[in-house]
C-alpha positions as CSV (number, residue, x, y, z in Angstrom):
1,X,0.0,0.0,0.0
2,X,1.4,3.2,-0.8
3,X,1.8,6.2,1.2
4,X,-1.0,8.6,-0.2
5,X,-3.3,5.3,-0.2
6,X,-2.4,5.0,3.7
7,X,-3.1,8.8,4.3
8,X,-6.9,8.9,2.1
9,X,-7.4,5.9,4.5
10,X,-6.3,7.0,7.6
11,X,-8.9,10.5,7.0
12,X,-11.5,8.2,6.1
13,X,-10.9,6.4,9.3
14,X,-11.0,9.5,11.2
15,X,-14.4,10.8,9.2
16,X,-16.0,7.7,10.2
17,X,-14.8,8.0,13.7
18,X,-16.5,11.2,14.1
19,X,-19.8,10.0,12.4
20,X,-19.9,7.4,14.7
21,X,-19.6,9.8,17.5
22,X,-22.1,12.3,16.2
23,X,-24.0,8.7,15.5
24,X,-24.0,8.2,19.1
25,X,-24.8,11.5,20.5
26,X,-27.5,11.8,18.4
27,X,-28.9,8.5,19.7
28,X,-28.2,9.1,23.3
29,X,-30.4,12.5,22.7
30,X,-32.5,10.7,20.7
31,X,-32.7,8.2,23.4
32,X,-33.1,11.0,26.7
33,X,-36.0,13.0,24.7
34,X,-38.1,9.9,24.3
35,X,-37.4,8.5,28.1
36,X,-37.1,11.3,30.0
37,X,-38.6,14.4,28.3
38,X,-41.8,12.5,27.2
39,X,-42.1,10.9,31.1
40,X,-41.7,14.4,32.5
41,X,-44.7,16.1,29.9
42,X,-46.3,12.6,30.5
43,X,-46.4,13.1,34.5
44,X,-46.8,17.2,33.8
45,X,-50.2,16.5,32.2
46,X,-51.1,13.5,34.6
47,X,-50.8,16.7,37.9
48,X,-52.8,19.2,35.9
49,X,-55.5,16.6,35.3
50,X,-55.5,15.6,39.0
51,X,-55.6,19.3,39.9
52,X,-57.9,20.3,37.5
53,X,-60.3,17.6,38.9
54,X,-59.7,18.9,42.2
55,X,-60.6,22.4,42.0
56,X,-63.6,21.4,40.4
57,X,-64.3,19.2,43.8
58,X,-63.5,22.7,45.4
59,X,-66.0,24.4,43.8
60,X,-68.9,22.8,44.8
61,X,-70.3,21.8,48.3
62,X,-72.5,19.3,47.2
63,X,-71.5,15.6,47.7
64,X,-70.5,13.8,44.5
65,X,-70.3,9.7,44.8
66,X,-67.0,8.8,43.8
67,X,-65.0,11.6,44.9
68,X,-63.9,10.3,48.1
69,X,-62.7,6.9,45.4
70,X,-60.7,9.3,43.4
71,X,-58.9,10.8,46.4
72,X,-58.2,7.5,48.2
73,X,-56.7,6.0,44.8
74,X,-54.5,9.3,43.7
75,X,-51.6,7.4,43.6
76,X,-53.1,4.3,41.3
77,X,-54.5,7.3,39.3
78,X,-51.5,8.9,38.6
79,X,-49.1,5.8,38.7
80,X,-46.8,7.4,41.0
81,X,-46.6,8.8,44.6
82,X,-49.0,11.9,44.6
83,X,-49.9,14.2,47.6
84,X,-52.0,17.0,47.9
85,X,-50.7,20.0,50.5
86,X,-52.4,22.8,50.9
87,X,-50.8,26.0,51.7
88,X,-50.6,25.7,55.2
89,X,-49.2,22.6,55.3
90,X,-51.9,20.7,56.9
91,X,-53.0,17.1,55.0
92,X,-55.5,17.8,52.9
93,X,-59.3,17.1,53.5
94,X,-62.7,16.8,51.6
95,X,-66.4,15.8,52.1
96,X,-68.2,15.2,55.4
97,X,-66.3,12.3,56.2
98,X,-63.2,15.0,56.1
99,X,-60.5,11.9,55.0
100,X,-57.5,12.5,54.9
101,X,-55.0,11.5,52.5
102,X,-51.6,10.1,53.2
103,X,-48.9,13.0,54.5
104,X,-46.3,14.1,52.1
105,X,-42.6,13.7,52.4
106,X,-40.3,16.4,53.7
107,X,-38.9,16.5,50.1
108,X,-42.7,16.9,48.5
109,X,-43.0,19.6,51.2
110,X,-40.0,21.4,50.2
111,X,-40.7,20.9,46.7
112,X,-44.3,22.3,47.7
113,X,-43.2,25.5,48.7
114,X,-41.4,26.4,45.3
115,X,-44.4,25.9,43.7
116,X,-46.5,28.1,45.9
117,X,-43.8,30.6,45.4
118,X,-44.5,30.3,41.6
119,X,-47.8,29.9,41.6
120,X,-47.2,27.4,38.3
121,X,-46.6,24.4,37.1
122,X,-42.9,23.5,38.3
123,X,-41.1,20.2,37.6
124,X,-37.4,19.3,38.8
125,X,-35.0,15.9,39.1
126,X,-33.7,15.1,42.0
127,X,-31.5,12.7,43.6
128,X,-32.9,10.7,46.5
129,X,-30.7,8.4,48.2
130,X,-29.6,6.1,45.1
131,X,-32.6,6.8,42.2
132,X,-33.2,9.6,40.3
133,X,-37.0,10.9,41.4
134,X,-38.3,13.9,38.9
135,X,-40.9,16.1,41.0
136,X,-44.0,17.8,39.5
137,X,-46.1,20.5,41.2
138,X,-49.1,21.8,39.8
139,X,-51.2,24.6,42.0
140,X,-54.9,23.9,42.9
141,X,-56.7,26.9,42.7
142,X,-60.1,28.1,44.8
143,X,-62.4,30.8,44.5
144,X,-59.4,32.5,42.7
145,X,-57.2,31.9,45.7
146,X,-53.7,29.5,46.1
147,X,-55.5,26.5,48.0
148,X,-53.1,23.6,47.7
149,X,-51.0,22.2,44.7
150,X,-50.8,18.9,43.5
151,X,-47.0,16.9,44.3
152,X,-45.8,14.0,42.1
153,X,-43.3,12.3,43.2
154,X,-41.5,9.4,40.2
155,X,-38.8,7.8,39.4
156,X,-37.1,8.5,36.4
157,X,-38.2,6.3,33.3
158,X,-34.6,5.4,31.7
159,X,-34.0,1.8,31.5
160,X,-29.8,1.9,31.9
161,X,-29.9,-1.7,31.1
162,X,-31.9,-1.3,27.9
163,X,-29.8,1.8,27.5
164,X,-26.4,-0.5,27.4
165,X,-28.0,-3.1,25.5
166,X,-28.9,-0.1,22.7
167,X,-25.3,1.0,23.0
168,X,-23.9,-2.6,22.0
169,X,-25.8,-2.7,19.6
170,X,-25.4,0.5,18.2
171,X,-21.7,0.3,18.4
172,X,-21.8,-3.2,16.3
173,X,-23.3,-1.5,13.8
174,X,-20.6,1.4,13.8
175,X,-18.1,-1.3,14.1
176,X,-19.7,-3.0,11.2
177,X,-20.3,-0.1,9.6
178,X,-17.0,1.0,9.5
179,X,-14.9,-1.8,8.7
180,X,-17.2,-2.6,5.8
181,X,-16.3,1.8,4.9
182,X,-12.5,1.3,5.4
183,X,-12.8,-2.1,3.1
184,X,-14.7,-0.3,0.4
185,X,-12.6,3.2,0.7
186,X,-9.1,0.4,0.1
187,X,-10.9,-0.7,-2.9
188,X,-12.1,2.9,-4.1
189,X,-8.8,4.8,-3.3
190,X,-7.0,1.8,-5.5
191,X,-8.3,2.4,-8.2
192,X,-8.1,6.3,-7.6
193,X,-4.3,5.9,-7.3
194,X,-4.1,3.5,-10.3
195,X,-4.0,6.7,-12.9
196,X,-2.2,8.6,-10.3
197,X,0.7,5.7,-10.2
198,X,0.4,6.1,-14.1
199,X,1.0,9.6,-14.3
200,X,3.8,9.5,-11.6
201,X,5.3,6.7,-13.8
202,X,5.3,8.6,-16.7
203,X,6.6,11.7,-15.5
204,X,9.5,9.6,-14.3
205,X,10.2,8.1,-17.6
206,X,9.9,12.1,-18.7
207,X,12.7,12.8,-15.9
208,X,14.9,10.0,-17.3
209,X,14.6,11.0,-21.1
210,X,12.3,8.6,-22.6
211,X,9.9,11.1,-24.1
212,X,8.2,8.9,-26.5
213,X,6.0,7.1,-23.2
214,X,1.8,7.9,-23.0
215,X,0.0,7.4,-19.8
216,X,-2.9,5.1,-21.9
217,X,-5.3,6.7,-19.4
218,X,-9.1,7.5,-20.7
219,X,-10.8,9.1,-18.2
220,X,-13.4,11.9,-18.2
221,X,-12.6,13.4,-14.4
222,X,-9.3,16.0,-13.6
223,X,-6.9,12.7,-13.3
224,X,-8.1,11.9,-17.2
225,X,-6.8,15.7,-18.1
226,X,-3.7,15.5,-16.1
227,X,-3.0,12.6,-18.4
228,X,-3.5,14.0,-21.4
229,X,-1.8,17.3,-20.2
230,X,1.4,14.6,-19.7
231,X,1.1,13.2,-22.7
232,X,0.8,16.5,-24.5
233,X,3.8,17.6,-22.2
234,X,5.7,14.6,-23.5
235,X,5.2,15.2,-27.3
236,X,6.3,18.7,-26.9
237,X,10.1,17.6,-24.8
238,X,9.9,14.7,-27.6
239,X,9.6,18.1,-30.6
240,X,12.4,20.0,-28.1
241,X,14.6,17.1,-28.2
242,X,14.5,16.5,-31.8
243,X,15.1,20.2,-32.1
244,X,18.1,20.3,-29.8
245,X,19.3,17.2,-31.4
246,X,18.9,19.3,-34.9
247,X,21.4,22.3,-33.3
248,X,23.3,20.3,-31.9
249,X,24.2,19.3,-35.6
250,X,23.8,22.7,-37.1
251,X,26.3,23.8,-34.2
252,X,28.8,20.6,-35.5
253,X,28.2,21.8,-38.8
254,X,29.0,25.2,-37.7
255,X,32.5,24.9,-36.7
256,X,33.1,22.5,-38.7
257,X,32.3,24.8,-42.0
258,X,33.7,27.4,-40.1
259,X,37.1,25.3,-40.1
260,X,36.8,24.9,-43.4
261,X,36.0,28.3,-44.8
262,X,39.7,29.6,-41.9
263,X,41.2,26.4,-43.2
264,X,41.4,27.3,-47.3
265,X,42.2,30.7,-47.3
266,X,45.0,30.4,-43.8
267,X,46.7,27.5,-45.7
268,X,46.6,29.0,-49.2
269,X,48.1,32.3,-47.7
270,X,51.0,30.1,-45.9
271,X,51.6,28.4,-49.3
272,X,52.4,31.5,-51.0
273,X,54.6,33.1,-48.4
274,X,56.5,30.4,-47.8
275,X,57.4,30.0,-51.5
276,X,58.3,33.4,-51.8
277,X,60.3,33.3,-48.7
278,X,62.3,30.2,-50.1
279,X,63.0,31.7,-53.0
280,X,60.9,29.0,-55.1
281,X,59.0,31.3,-57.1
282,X,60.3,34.8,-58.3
283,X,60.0,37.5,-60.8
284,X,56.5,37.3,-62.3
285,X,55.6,34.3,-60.7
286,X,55.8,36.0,-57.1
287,X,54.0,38.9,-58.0
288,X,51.2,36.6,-59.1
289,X,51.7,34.4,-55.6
290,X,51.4,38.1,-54.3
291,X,48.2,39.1,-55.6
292,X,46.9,35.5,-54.7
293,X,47.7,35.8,-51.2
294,X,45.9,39.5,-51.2
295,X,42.7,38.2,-52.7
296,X,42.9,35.3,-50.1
297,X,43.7,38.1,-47.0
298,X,41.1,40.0,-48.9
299,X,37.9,37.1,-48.8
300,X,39.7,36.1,-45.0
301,X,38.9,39.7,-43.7
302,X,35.1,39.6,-45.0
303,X,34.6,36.4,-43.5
304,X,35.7,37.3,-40.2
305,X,34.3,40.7,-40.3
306,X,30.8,38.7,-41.6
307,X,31.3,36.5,-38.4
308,X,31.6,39.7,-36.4
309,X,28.7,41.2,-38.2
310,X,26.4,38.4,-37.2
311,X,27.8,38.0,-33.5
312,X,26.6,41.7,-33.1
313,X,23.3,41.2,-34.7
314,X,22.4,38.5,-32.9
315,X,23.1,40.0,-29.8
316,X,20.0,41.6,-28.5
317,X,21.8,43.6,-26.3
318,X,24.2,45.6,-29.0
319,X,22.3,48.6,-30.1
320,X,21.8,49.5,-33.9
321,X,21.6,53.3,-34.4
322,X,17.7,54.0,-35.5
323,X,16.0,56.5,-36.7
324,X,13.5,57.7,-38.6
325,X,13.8,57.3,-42.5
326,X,12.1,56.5,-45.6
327,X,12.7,52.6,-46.7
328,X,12.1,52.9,-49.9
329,X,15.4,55.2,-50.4
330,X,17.4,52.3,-48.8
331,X,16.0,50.3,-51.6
332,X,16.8,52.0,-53.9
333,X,20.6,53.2,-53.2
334,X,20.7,49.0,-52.9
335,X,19.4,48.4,-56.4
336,X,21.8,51.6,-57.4
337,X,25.1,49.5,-55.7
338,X,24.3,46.1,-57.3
339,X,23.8,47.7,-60.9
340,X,27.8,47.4,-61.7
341,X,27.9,43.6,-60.4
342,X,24.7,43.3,-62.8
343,X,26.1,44.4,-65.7
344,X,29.2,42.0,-66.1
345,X,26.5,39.3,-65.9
346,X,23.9,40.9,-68.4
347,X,21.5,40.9,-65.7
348,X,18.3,43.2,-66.3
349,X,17.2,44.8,-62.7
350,X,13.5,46.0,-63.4
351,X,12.9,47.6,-60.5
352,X,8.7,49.0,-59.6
353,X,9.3,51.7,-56.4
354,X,6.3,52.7,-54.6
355,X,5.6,56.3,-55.5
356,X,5.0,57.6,-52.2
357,X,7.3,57.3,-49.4
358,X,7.5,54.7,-46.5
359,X,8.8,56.0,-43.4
360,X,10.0,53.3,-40.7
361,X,12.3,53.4,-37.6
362,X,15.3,52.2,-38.7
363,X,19.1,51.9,-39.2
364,X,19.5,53.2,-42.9
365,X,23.2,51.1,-43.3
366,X,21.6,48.0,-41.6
367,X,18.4,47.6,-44.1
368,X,20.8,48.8,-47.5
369,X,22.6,45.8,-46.8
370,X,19.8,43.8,-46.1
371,X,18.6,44.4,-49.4
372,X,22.3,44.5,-51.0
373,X,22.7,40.9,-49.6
374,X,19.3,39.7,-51.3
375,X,19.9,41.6,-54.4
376,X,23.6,39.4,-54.4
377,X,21.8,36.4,-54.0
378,X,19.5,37.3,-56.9
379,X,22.6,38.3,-59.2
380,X,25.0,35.3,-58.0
381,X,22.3,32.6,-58.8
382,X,21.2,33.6,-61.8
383,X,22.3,32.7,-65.4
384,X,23.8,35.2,-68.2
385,X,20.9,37.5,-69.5
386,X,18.4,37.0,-67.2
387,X,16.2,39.3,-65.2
388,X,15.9,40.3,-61.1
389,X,12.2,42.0,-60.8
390,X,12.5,44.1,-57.4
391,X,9.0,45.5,-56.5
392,X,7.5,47.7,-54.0
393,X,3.5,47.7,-53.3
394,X,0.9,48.4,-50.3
395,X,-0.4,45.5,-49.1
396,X,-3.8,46.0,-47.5
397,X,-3.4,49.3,-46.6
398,X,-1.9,48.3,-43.2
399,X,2.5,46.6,-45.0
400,X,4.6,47.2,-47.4
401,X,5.6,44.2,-49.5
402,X,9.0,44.3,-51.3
403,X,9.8,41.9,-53.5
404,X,13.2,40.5,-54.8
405,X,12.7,37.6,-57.5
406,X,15.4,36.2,-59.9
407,X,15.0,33.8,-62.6
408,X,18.0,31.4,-61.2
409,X,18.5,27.8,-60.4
410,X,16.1,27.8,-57.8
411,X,16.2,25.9,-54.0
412,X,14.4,22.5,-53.7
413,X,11.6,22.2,-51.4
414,X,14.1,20.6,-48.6
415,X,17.0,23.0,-48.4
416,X,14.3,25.9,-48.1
417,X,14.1,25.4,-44.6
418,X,17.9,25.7,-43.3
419,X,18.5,28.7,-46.1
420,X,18.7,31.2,-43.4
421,X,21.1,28.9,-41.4
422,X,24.5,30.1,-40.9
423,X,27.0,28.8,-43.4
424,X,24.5,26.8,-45.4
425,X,24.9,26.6,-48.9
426,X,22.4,24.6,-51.4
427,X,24.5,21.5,-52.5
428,X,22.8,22.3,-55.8
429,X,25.4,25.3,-56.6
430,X,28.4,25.5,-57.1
431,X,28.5,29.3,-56.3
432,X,31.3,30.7,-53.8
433,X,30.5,32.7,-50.8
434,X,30.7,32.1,-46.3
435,X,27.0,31.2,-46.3
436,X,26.4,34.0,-43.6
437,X,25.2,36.5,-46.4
438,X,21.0,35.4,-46.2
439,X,21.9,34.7,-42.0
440,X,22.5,38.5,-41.4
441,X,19.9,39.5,-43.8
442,X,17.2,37.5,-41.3
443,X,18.3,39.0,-38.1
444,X,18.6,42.9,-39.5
445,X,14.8,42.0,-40.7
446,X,14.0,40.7,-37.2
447,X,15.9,43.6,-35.4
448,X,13.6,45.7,-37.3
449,X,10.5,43.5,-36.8
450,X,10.5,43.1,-41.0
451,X,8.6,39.4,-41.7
452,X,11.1,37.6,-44.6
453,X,9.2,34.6,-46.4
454,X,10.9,32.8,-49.5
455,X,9.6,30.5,-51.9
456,X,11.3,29.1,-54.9
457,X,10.9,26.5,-57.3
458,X,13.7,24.2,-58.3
459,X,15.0,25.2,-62.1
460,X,12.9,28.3,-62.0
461,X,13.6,31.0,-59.6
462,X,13.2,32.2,-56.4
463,X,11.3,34.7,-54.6
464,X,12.2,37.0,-51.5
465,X,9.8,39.0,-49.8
466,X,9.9,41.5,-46.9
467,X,7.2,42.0,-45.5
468,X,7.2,45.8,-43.5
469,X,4.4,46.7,-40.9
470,X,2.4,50.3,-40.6
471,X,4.0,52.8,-38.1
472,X,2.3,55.4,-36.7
473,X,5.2,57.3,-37.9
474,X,4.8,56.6,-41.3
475,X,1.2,57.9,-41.3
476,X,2.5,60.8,-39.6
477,X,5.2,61.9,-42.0
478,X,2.2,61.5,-44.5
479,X,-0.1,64.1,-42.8
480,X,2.8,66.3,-42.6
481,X,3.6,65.8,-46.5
């Protein structure tokens, strides 16, 4: 038996145990209201009867068979000891025989005066000797005068043997009663801790790395929602490891391209030195080792200063110097730097501007080179004669679309999603570059909360769109204009 099985038992245990004793204070009252409450109205009725009868004796001279009969057999009458004493304190008399009945105790005369005193009905228990008596005194009343009051004198009704005889019973019952409840709550609190034990089994596995487990409860109350809250919770760590596991490669494949791309142009600088150094290659031939080892020191320093570039973009701490300016300028001083590296290919750049300006918070030198970098990628990828469409329109009154599309080789639907992955290139080109160009493009766009989707088709082209929010500054420089 578990521990939380032991605890739900050992409350129930106590909850019974206090029913029980409610059980059996509610019994003994039960028991005292219908023994001693009911015998005390019982005898309370029997005196005002007797007294009742009497003054109506009082209250007439004339002689009345039987009356002397009901005084002589008072006490069969009222099944108990009863005296009548009048107020000063002689036995009492009636009729011409004047009889006299039987002389109270000093108790009844005691009790006696206390009723006179009231002038009411009066009732009391008392202990005399080893019983329990309960007294009742009822006045008798004559020509509107206190004459004498009617004492009866009983024993109390309870039955302590029957009373003990209830209680045994009674407390078989509870006994019963509760073993029976503590047998059924074991049964009931199993099967409550059977999901419970589940759950808790699950959420270990969870703890120990297996995040492919399922609790295989179906149940309709909270414990059945826990479960599926688990399960739930189990199929997202599953998606986080899987993810972790996935940058843990791209962070392999980091270093490991980053090796490469220090590796080729470190040793092919080295190279050249050294055969300069040992004489191997002079005249001509060192100049052109010379120029060699500058391009190489050249494509070195853009690498690094492309690492740096992204390092400080990434950061979201390291500031970018923001203000407010017109995008569409920043396009177009891109497409105006890119028109040189377009011409040695034959590249046509048509390029649609929005007419009206589009004012943002921004870093002007941050988003040119977004869009230099895209318009790169364009040029790079694409073949001899071909055309780069860059376009500029509202979109729904509320963004500004910009649009960068190239007629190039195109990305396949599975390097799409690591394009904007540092140091990824498609294994589909052949085309030279550190693979950081498209990374630092995506986080100047997030820096500047600009949404970048692409979609390309393999053979055909690809597509690159920014997509720019509405700024209350932009409709403000608009009212102003």
């Amino acid at each position: 038996m578990n521990k939380l099985t032991r605890k739900l038992l050992r409350y129930f245990a106590v909850l019974e145990i206090l029913l029980a004793v409610l059980v059996f204070i509610g019994f003994c009252g039960v028991f005292r209201y219908y023994t001693v409450t009911l015998h005390q109205k019982d005898l309370k009725t029997r005196a005002e009867t007797i007294a009742s009868k009497l003054e109506e004796f009082l209250s007439t001279n004339k002689e009345h068979s039987g009356r002397g009969a009901y005084l002589k057999f008072l006490d069969d009458i009222s099944m108990a000891d009863t005296y009548i004493i009048t107020v000063d304190g002689s036995p009492f008399s009636f009729g011409h025989r004047q009889m006299e009945l039987k002389k109270a105790t000093k108790g009844a005369e005691e009790f006696a005066e206390q009723v006179f005193q009231s002038k009411k009905y009066v009732q009391k228990q008392k202990k005399n000797g080893d019983e329990h008596v309960i007294l009742t005194g009822v006045p008798i009343i004559k020509n509107g005068d206190l004459a004498a009051d009617v004492v009866i004198v009983d024993k109390e009704s309870i039955d302590y043997q029957m009373f003990i005889q209830a209680v045994i019973i009674l407390g078989g019952c509870i006994l019963a009663a509760l073993f029976l409840s503590i047998a059924a709550a074991r049964y009931f609190a199993g099967r409550f801790m059977h999901p419970i034990q589940e759950i808790a089994g699950t959420v270990k596995k969870l703890a120990n790395g297996n995040y492919t487990v399922k609790t295989e409860i179906n149940d309709n109350t909270e414990l059945g929602q826990l479960a599926r809250e688990t399960d739930i919770l189990a199929e997202k760590l599953e998606e986080v490891r899987l993810e972790n596991t996935r940058l843990e490669q791209l962070q392999k494949d980091y270093f490991a391209d980053l090796s490469h791309e220090l590796r080729t142009p470190v040793t092919i600088i080295r190279s050249s030195l050294e055969a300069i150094c040992d004489g191997v290659v002079q005249g001509e031939k060192a100049a052109e080792y010379q120029r060699q080892t500058l391009k190489e020191s050249i494509s070195l320093q853009r690498l690094v200063n492309d690492m740096l570039e992204l390092s400080r973009l990434q950061n979201k701490d390291f500031p970018i110097q923001k203000e407010n300016m017109n995008l569409l300028m920043a396009l177009e001083d891109a497409v105006q730097a890119v028109r040189s590296m377009a011409g040695k290919k034959q590249i046509s750049l048509i390029f649609e501007n929005l007419e009206e300006p589009w004012f943002i918070d921004g870093d002007y030198g941050r988003l040119r080179q977004m869009f230099v970098a895209a318009l790169d990628n364009a040029i790079k990828y694409s073949e001899v004669g071909q055309s780069v469409w860059i376009t500029a329109k509202k979109k729904e009154e509320s963004f500004l679309e910009i649009s960068i599309k190239d007629q190039g080789c195109g990305i396949s639907e599975e390097n799409l999603a690591n394009i904007f992955d540092k140091f990824y290139r498609s294994s589909q080109t052949k085309a030279k570059g550190s693979g950081l160009g498209l990374a630092i493009l995506k986080n100047i766009a997030n820096r500047h909360r600009i949404e970048v989707t692409i979609s390309s088709t393999y053979g055909e082209g690809t597509e690159l769109c920014f997509v720019v929010p509405f700024c209350l500054e932009n409709e403000q420089n608009d009212t102003d204009s």
